[in-house]
C-alpha positions in Angstrom: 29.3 2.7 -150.6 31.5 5.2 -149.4 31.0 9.3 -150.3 33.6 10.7 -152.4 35.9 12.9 -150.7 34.8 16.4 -151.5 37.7 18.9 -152.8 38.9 21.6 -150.0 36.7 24.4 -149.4 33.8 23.6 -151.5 30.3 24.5 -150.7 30.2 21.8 -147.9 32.8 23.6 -145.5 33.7 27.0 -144.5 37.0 28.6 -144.0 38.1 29.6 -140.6 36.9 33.0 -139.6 34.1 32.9 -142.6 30.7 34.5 -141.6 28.2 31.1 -140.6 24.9 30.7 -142.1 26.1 29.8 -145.6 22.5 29.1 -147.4 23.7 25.7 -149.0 25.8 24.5 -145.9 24.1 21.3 -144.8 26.4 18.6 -142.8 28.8 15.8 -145.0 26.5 12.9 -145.8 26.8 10.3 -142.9 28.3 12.8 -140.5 26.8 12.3 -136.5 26.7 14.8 -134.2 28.6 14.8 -131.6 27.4 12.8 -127.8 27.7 15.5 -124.9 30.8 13.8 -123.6 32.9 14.1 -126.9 33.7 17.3 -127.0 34.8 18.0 -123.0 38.1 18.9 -121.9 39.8 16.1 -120.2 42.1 16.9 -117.1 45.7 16.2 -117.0 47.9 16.1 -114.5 47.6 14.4 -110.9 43.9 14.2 -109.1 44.8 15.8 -105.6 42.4 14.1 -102.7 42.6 16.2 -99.9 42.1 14.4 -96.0 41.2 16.4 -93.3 39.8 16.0 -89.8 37.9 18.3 -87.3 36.8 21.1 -88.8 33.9 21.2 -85.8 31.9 23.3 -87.8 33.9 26.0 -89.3 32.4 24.6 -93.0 33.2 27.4 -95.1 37.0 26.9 -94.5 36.6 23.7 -96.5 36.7 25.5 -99.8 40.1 27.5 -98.3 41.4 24.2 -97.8 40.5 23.0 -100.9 42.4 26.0 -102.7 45.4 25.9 -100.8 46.1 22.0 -101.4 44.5 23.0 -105.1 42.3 19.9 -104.0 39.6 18.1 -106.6 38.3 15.9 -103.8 38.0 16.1 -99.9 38.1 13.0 -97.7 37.0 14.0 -93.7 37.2 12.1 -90.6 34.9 13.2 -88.5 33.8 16.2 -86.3 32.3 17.6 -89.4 29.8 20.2 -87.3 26.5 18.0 -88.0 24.8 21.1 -85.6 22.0 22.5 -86.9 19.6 25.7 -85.4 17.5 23.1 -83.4 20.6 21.1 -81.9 21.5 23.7 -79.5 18.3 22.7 -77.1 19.2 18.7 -77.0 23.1 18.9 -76.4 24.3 18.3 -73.0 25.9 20.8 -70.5 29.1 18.8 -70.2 29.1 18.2 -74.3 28.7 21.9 -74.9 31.2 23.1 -72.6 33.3 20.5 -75.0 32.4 21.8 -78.4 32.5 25.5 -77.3 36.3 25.2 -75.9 37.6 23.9 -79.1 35.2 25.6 -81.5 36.6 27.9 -84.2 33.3 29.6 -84.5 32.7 30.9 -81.1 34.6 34.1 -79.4 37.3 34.3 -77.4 35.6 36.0 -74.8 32.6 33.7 -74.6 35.3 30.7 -74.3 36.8 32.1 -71.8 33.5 32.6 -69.6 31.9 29.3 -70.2 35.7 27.5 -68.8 35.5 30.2 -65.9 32.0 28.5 -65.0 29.3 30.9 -63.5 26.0 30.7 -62.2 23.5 28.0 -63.9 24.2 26.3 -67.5 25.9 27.3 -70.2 22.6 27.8 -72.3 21.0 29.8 -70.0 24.0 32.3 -69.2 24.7 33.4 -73.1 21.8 33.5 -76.0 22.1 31.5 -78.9 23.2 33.8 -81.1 26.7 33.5 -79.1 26.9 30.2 -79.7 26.9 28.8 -82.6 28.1 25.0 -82.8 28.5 25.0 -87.0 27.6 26.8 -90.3 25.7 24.0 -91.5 22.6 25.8 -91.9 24.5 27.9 -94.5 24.9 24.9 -96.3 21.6 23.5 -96.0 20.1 27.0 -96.7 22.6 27.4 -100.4 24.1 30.8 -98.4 27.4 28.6 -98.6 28.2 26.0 -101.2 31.2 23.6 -101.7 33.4 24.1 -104.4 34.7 20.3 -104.4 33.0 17.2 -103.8 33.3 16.3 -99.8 33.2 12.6 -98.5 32.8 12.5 -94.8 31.9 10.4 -92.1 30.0 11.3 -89.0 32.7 12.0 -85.9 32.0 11.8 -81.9 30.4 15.5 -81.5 27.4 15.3 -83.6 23.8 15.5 -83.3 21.9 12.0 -84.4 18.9 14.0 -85.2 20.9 15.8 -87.8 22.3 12.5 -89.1 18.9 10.8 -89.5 17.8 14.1 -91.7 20.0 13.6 -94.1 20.1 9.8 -94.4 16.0 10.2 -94.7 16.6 12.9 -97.7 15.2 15.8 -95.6 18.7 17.4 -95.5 20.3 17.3 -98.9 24.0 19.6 -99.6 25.1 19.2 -103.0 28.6 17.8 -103.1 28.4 17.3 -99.4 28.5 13.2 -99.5 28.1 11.2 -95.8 30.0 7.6 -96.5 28.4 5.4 -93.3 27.7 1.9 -93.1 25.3 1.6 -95.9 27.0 3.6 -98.2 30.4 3.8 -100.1 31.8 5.7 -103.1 33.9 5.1 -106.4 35.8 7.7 -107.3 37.5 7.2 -110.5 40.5 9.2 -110.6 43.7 9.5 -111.8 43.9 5.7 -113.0 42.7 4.5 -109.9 39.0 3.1 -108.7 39.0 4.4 -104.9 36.2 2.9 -103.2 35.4 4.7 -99.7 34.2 2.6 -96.9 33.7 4.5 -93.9 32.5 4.5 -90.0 31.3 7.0 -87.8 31.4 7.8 -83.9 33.2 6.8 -81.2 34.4 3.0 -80.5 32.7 2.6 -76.6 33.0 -0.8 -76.0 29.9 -0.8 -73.2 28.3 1.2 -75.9 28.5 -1.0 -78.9 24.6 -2.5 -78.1 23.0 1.0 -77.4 21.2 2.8 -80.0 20.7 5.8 -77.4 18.5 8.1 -79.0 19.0 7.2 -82.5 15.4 6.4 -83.9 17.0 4.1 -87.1 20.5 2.1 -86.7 22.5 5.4 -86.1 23.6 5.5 -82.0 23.8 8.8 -80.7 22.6 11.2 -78.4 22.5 14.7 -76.5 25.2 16.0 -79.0 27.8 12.9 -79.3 27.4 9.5 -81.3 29.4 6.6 -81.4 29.5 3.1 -83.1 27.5 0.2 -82.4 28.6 -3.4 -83.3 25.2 -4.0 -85.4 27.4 -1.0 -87.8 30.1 -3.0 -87.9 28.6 -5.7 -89.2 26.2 -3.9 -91.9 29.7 -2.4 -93.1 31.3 -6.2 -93.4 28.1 -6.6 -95.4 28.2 -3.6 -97.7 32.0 -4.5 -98.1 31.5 -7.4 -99.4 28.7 -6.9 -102.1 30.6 -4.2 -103.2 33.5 -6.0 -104.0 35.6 -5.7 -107.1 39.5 -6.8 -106.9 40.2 -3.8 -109.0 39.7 -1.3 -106.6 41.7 0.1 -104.2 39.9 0.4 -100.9 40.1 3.5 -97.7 38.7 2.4 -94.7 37.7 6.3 -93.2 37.0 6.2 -89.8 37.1 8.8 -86.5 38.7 6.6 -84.1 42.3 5.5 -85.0 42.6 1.9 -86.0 46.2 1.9 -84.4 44.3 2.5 -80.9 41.2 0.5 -81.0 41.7 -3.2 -81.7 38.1 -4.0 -83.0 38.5 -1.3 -85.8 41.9 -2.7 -87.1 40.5 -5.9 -87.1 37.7 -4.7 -88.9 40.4 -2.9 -91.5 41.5 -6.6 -92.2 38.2 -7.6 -92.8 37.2 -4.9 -95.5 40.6 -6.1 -97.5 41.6 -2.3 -96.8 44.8 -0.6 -98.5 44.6 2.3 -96.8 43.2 3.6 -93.6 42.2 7.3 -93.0 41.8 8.1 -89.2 41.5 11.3 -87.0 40.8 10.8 -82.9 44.5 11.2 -81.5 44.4 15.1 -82.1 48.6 15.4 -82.5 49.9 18.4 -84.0 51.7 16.3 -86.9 49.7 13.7 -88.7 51.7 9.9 -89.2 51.8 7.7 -91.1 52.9 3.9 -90.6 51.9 0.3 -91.2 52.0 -2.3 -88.1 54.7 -4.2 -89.6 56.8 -0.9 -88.7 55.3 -0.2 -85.2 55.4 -3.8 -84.1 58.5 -5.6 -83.6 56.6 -8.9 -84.1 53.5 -10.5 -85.2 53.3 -11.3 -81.5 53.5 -8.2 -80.2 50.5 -7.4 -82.8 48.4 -10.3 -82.0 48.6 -9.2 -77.9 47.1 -5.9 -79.3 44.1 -7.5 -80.9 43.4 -10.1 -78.1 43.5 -7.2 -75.5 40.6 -5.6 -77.9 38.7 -9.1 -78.0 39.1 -9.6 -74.3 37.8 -5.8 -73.7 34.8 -6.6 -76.4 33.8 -10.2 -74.5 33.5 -8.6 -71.0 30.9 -6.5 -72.5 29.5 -8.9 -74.8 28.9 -11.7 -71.9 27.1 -9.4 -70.0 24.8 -8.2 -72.7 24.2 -11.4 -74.5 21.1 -12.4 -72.7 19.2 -9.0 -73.3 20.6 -8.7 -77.5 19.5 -11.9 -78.6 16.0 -12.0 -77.9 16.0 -8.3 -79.0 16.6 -9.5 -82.0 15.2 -12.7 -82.5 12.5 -11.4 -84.7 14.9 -9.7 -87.3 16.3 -11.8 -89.9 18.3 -8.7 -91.1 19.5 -7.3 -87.4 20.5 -11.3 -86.7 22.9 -11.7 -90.1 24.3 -8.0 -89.1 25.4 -9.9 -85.7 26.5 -13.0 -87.1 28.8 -10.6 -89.2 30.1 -8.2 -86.0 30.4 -11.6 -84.1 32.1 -13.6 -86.8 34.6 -10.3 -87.0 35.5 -10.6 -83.3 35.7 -14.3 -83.7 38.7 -14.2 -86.2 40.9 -12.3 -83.4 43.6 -13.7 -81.7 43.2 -14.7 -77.8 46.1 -14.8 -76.9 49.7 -13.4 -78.4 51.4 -16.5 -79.0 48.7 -17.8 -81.5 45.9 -17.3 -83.6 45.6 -15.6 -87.1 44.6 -12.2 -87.2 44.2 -12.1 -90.3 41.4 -14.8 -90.9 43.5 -17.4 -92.4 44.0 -21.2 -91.1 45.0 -21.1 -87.3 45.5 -24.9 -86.6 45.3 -28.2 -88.9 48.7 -30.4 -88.6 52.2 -28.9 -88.3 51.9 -28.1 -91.9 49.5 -24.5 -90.8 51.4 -24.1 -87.6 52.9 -20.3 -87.4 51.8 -19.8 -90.9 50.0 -16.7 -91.7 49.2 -15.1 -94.0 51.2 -11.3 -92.9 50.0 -9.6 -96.2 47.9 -6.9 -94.4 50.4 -7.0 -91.9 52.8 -5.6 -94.3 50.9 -3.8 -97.1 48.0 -2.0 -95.1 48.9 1.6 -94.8 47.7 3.7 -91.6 47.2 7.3 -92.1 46.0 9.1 -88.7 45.5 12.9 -89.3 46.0 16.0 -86.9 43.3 18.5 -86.9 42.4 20.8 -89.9 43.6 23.5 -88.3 46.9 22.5 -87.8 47.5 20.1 -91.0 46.6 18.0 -93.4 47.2 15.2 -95.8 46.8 15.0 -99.3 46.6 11.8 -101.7 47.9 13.0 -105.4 47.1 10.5 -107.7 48.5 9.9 -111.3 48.9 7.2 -113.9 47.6 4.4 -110.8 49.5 5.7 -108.3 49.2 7.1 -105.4 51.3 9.4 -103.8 51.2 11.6 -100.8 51.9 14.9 -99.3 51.4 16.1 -95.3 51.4 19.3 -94.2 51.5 20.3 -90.1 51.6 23.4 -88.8 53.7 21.6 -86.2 54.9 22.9 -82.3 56.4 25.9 -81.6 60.1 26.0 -80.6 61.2 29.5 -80.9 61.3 29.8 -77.4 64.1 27.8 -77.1 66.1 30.1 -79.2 65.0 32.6 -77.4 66.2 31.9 -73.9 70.2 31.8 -75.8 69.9 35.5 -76.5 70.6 37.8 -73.4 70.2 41.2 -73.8 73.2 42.1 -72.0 76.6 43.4 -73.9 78.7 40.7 -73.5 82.1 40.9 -71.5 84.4 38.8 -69.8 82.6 39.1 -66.4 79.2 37.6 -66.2 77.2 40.3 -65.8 73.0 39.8 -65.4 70.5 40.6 -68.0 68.1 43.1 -66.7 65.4 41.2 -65.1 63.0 43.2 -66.8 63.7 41.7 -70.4 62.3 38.7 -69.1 65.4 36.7 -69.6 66.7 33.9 -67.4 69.2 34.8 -64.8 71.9 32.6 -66.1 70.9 33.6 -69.7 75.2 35.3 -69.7 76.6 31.7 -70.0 73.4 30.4 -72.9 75.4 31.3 -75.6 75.9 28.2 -77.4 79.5 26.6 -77.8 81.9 25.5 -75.1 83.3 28.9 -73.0 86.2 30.8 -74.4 89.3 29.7 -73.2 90.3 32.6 -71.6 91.6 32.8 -68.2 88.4 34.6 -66.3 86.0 32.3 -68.3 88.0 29.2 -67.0 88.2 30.5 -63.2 85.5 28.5 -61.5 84.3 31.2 -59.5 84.1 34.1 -62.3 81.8 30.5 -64.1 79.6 30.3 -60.9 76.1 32.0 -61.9 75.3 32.8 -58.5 76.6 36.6 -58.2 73.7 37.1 -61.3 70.8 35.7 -59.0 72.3 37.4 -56.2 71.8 40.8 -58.6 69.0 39.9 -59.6 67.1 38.7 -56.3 68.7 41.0 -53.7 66.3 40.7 -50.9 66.8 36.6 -51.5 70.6 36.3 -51.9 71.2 32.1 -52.9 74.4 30.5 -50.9 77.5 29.5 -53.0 77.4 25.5 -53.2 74.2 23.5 -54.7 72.7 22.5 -50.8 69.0 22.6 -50.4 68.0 25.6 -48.7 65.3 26.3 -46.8 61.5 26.6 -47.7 60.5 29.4 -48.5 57.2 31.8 -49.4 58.5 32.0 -52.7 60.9 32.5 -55.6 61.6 36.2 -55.6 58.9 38.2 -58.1 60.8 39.4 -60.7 61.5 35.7 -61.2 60.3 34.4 -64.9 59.5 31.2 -66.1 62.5 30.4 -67.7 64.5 30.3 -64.4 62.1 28.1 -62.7 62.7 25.6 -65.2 65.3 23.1 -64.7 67.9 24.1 -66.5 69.2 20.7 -67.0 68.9 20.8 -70.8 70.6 23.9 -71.4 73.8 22.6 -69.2 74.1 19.6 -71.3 73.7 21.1 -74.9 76.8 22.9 -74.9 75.0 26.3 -73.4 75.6 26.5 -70.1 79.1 27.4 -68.7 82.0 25.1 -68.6 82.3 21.6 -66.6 84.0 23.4 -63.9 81.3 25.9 -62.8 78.8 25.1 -60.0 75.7 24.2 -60.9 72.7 27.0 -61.8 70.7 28.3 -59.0 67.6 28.1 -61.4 66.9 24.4 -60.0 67.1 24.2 -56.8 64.2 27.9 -57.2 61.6 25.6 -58.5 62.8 22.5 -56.2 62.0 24.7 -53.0 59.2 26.0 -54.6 55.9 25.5 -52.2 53.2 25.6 -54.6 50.2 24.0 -56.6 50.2 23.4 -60.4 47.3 24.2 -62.3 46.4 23.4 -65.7 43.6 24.7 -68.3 43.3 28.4 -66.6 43.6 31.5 -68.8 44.3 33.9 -66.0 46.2 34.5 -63.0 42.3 35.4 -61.5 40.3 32.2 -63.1 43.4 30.4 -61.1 42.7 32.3 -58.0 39.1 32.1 -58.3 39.5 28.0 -57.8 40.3 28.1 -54.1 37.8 29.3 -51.1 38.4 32.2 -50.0 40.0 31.2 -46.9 43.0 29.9 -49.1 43.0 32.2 -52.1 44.3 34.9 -49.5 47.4 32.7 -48.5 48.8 32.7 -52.3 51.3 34.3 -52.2 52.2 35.3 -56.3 50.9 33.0 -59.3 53.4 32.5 -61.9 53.2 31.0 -65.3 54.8 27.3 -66.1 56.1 25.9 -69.2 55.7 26.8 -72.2 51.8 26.9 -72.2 50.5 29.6 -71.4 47.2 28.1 -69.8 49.3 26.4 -66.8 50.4 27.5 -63.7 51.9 27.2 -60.4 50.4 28.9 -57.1 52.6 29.8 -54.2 52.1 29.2 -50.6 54.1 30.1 -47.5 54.7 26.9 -46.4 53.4 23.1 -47.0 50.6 23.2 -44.6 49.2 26.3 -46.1 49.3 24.0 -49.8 47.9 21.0 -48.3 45.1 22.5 -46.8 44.1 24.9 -49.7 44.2 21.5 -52.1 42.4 19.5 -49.6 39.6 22.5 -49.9 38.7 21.8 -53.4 36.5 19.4 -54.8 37.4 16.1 -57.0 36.1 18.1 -59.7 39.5 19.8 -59.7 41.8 17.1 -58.5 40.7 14.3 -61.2 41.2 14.0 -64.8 38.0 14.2 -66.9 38.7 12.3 -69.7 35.5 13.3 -71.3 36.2 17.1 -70.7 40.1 18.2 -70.8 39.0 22.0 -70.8 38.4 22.1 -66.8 40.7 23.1 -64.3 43.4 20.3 -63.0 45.3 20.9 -59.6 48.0 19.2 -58.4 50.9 19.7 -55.6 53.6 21.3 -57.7 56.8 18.7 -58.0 59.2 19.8 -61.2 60.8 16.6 -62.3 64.7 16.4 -62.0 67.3 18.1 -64.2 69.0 15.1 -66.4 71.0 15.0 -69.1 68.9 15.5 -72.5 65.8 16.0 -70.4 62.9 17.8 -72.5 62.4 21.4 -72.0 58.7 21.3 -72.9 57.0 23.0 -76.1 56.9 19.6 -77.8 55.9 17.6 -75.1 58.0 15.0 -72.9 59.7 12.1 -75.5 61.6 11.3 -72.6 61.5 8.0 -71.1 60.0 6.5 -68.0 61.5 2.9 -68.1 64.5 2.5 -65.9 63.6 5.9 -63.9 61.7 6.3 -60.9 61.1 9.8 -61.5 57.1 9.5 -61.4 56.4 12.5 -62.6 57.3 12.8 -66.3 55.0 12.7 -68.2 55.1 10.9 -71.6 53.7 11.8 -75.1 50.0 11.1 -74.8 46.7 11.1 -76.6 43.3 12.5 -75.8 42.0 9.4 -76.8 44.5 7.8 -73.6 41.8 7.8 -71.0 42.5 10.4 -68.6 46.1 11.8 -69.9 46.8 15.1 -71.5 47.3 15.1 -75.5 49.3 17.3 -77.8 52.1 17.5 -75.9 51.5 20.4 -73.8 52.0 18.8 -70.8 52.8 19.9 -67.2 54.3 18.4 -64.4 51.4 16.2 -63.5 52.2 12.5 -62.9 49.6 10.0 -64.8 50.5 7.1 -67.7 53.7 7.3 -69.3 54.9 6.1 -72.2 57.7 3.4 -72.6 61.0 4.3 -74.0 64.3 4.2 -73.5 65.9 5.0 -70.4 67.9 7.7 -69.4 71.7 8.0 -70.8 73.6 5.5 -70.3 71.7 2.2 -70.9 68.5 1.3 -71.8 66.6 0.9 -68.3 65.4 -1.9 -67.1 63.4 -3.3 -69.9 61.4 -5.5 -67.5 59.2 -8.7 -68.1 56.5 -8.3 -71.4 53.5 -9.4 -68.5 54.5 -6.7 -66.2 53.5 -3.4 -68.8 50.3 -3.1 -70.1 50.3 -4.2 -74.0 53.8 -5.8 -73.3 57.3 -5.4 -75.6 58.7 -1.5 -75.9 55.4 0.5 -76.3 54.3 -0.9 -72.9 52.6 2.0 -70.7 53.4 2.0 -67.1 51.4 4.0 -64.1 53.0 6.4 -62.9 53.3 6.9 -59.3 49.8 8.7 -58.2 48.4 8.6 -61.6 45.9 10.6 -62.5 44.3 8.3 -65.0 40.9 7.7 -65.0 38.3 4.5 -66.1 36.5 4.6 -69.4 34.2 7.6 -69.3 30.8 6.5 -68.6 29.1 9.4 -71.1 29.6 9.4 -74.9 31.1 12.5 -74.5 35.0 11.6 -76.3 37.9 12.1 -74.6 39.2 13.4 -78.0 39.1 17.5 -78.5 
């Protein structure tokens, strides 16, 4: 029977603000006390996830992030800093020089030495104290803590060792979470069940059946891991136990899915909705799904069966040792069956199979249809570095939105080059050479020339009086003829006029269409030189040649817009030949494993066209229909032996499909004839410095 209803303020309740510990205050007959989760304070609002990749150690600047994306949740990609004190002993030479170029943790100073190279390695030129490879100690130790819950998977610069520690519970961080193979998350948030399904390491393909060093089913060793296919499988196998049609499911890996063709086939198979990916190192992050990248399933289906054709070379050669390896182990032999049964489902050729697991043949009824649901709805996320950007998932009321963030390139110098120092007047008077300017910086103002009668007279137009002031000694004849060879362009000479200056004619900058062609050209077409990339000084650039040759440089100047590239003069070609014929192949040839050494190459600035790229941003421009072999295209670190992030010099290598130059298209040329076929087709470029699959664990990635 129910309690009467006692009148207000009777001996069983106390006014607000009344002193507690009334003697006859006992709790309303039936009342419960309240359960510990009754009484919290809910959030509102959205849940903001915050995905980042590559912090390579720097661990404490996860809680920055977190408080300038006023994160709840982190989501990382790999190149987490899994160093601890102990890992500096078993890392290899080659790997440290690596992690130590692109480390946020280490000094300027000591960077600079270790990519000078010196007597003996790295480890016994500096002590440890002056390199430290990650602040993961702090965590372990509680010196540091994390102020938001992190997921993360393990990337390509890691130490197994350190891996196996805290799988085996030796190593535990609190809100530090590793999602691998075995293991996945639900986060409940915001309306949403996220599960996380993740992969570490590298995709090697004549890796996938080596453990290395790896003492459980982690593959890694001497400071890199990668992925093996046993992984892959166990992942198809924690996928599917843990599968609810509620959720919604992100695939994290390192490697981009959009690259490797085993990993987006293995994004099908987890029933993925989103994928989470570092490994191409741009300075903007993207987003896409292959329905917008690929003109046609086709065109898809090539990509995959270029993957399985990679994976089956491998696989026929190992088959004979794997099998009986694992003929004993029920478990290892269903993991296999899985990887194998993943592979299976890809598409041999273009014109046919279903990628996406669904009936391939069967009567005319099945035949060309698929099922192009993941085709469509699967969205790609790949992420630049953490120190350049990020990406974060805000999620309210079920849905998920999104925000990215990227520090992005620099292009100030562009502007800068349209402002010359000079008063202006009607005559075109030089810029002091000693502001740095360009010598036809008078005629950058942007707009088409007055219309004036002295800014209309060709010869007032004609730059060449303003090199003449500003090169005396090297006076440059009236029409655009080749001249001779010489040492040099004169000294006071800056980088912006050895550019070509074809850009800045054709963007409404340079002076009318009736005045003679800039000088600035045809000083970089004659110059006589070497170009060399990844050196911080005019003396590290020097210090490359034998002495013999380094006396016969004549002046080093800097090239482009980075400022770790440059071009070495010579007197004449001989003098060049022979001083590049001196050096070793460890100069000459790409590492794709190690993009921090020294690259030479003879120096050849690609021709002035219209709309050409002036650098900064790296080269957009197109290498179909142009047999200009040395532009180079926008290109990854993970593109074996190219350059990445756009800071690219005049080095000829892989280039990148496009359209041609103004005009038309280019020849478009037969889908069999470019590698991957359709647009995106990558063509070698003529003495291409490209390079075979590294044959070390050490990534190509930085």
């Amino acid at each position: 029977m129910a309690q009467p209803r006692q009148p207000y303020n009777s001996q069983g309740y106390m006014p607000n603000g009344a002193p507690g510990g009334h003697p006859n205050l006992q709790p309303a007959p039936g009342a419960t006390p309240l359960l510990p989760n009754q009484g919290r304070v809910l959030q509102t609002g959205p849940i903001r996830v915050l995905c980042i990749a590559d912090v390579r150690g720097n661990l404490r600047s996860l809680n920055d992030l977190a408080k300038q994306a006023r994160a709840d949740h982190i989501i990382h990609t790999g190149d987490f800093g899994f160093y601890d004190d102990t890992s500096l002993e078993r890392i290899a030479e080659k790997t440290l020089k690596h992690v130590a170029q692109y480390s946020p943790l280490i000094p300027e100073h000591v960077k600079k030495a270790i990519s000078q190279g010196g007597p003996g390695p790295v480890k016994q030129r500096f002590p440890p104290h002056e390199l430290p490879l990650s602040e993961l100690s702090m965590l372990i130790s509680g010196q540091v803590k994390l102020d938001v819950p992190v997921y993360t998977v393990w990337g390509a610069c890691e130490d197994v060792r350190v891996l196996e520690k805290f799988r085996s519970g030796e190593y535990k961080v609190p809100n530090l979470h590793i999602i691998d193979e075995a293991r996945s998350m639900l986060l409940e948030i915001g309306g949403v069940k996220l599960r996380l399904l993740g992969l570490g390491g590298a995709v090697v393909m004549h890796k996938l059946f080596d453990n290395g060093e790896g003492r459980t089913t982690i593959a890694g060793g001497q400071g890199t891991m990668w992925t093996t296919l046993l992984q892959m499988g166990e992942l198809v196998d924690t996928a599917n136990r843990v599968y609810d049609p509620t959720e919604t499911r992100v695939f994290i890996t390192h490697a981009s899915p959009a690259r490797e063709g085993i990993l987006n086939q293995l994004s099908v198979s987890l029933k993925a909705d989103f994928s989470v990916s570092a490994g191409l190192h741009f300075r903007y992050g993207s987003s896409y799904n292959e329905f917008s990248v690929n003109p046609t399933l086709d065109h898809y289906r090539g990509k995959l069966a270029a993957s399985k054709a990679s994976f089956s070379d491998v696989w026929e050669t190992v088959k004979n040792e794997v099998e009986p390896a694992i003929q004993q182990n029920e478990a290892q032999q269903n993991l296999l069956k899985n990887a194998l049964g993943l592979v299976e489902k890809m598409p041999t050729t273009a014109a046919g199979g279903n990628p996406f697991g669904g009936p391939v043949g069967g009567g005319p009824a099945a035949l060309g249809q698929v099922d192009e649901s993941a085709f469509k709805n699967m969205w790609n996320f790949n992420l630049a570095d953490a120190a350049f950007g990020w990406l974060v998932l805000e999620i309210q009321d079920g849905r998920i939105g999104t925000e990215m963030r990227a520090q992005g390139f620099n292009f100030s110098h562009r502007g800068a080059k349209q402002q010359p120092n000079a008063p202006a007047t009607n005559s075109p008077s030089p810029a002091p050479v000693a502001s740095g300017m360009s010598a036809v910086a008078p005629s950058a103002p942007s707009g088409p020339p007055p219309p004036s009668g002295p800014q209309r007279n060709p010869s007032a137009a004609q730059p060449k009086p303003v090199v003449a002031a500003a090169t005396p000694l090297q006076p440059k004849p009236a029409t655009p003829k080749p001249v001779a060879s010489s040492p040099a362009p004169a000294a006071s000479a800056s980088k912006e006029n050895e550019k070509p200056a074809g850009p800045a004619g054709t963007n409404g900058t340079a002076s009318g269409p009736e005045s003679a062609p800039s000088p600035a050209p045809r000083a970089a077409a004659d110059t006589v030189g070497l170009f060399i990339m990844n050196v911080q000084s005019d003396e590290q650039a020097r210090d490359i040649f034998p002495e013999e040759h380094r006396s016969k440089i004549t002046k080093i100047d800097k090239w482009g817009a980075a400022s770790n590239n440059k071009v070495a003069h010579f007197p004449t070609t001989d003098d060049r030949d022979a001083a590049l014929a001196s050096l070793s192949d460890e100069f000459k040839v790409r590492h794709a494993e190690d993009r921090t050494r020294p690259l030479v190459k003879v120096f050849a600035p690609r021709e002035s066209k219209p709309y050409a790229p002036r650098g900064g941003a790296g080269n957009w421009g197109s290498s179909r229909g142009s047999s200009n072999a040395n532009t180079s295209g926008y290109r990854s670190a993970t593109d074996r032996g190219t350059i990445s992030g756009g800071e690219s010099g005049p080095e000829s290598g892989r280039q990148r499909g496009g359209r041609g130059p103004r005009g038309g298209r280019g020849d478009r040329g037969g889908r069999g004839s470019v590698r991957g076929g359709g647009r995106g087709g990558l063509t070698k470029g003529e003495g291409g410095s490209a390079s075979p699959a590294p044959a070390s664990a050490t990534p190509a990635d930085s």
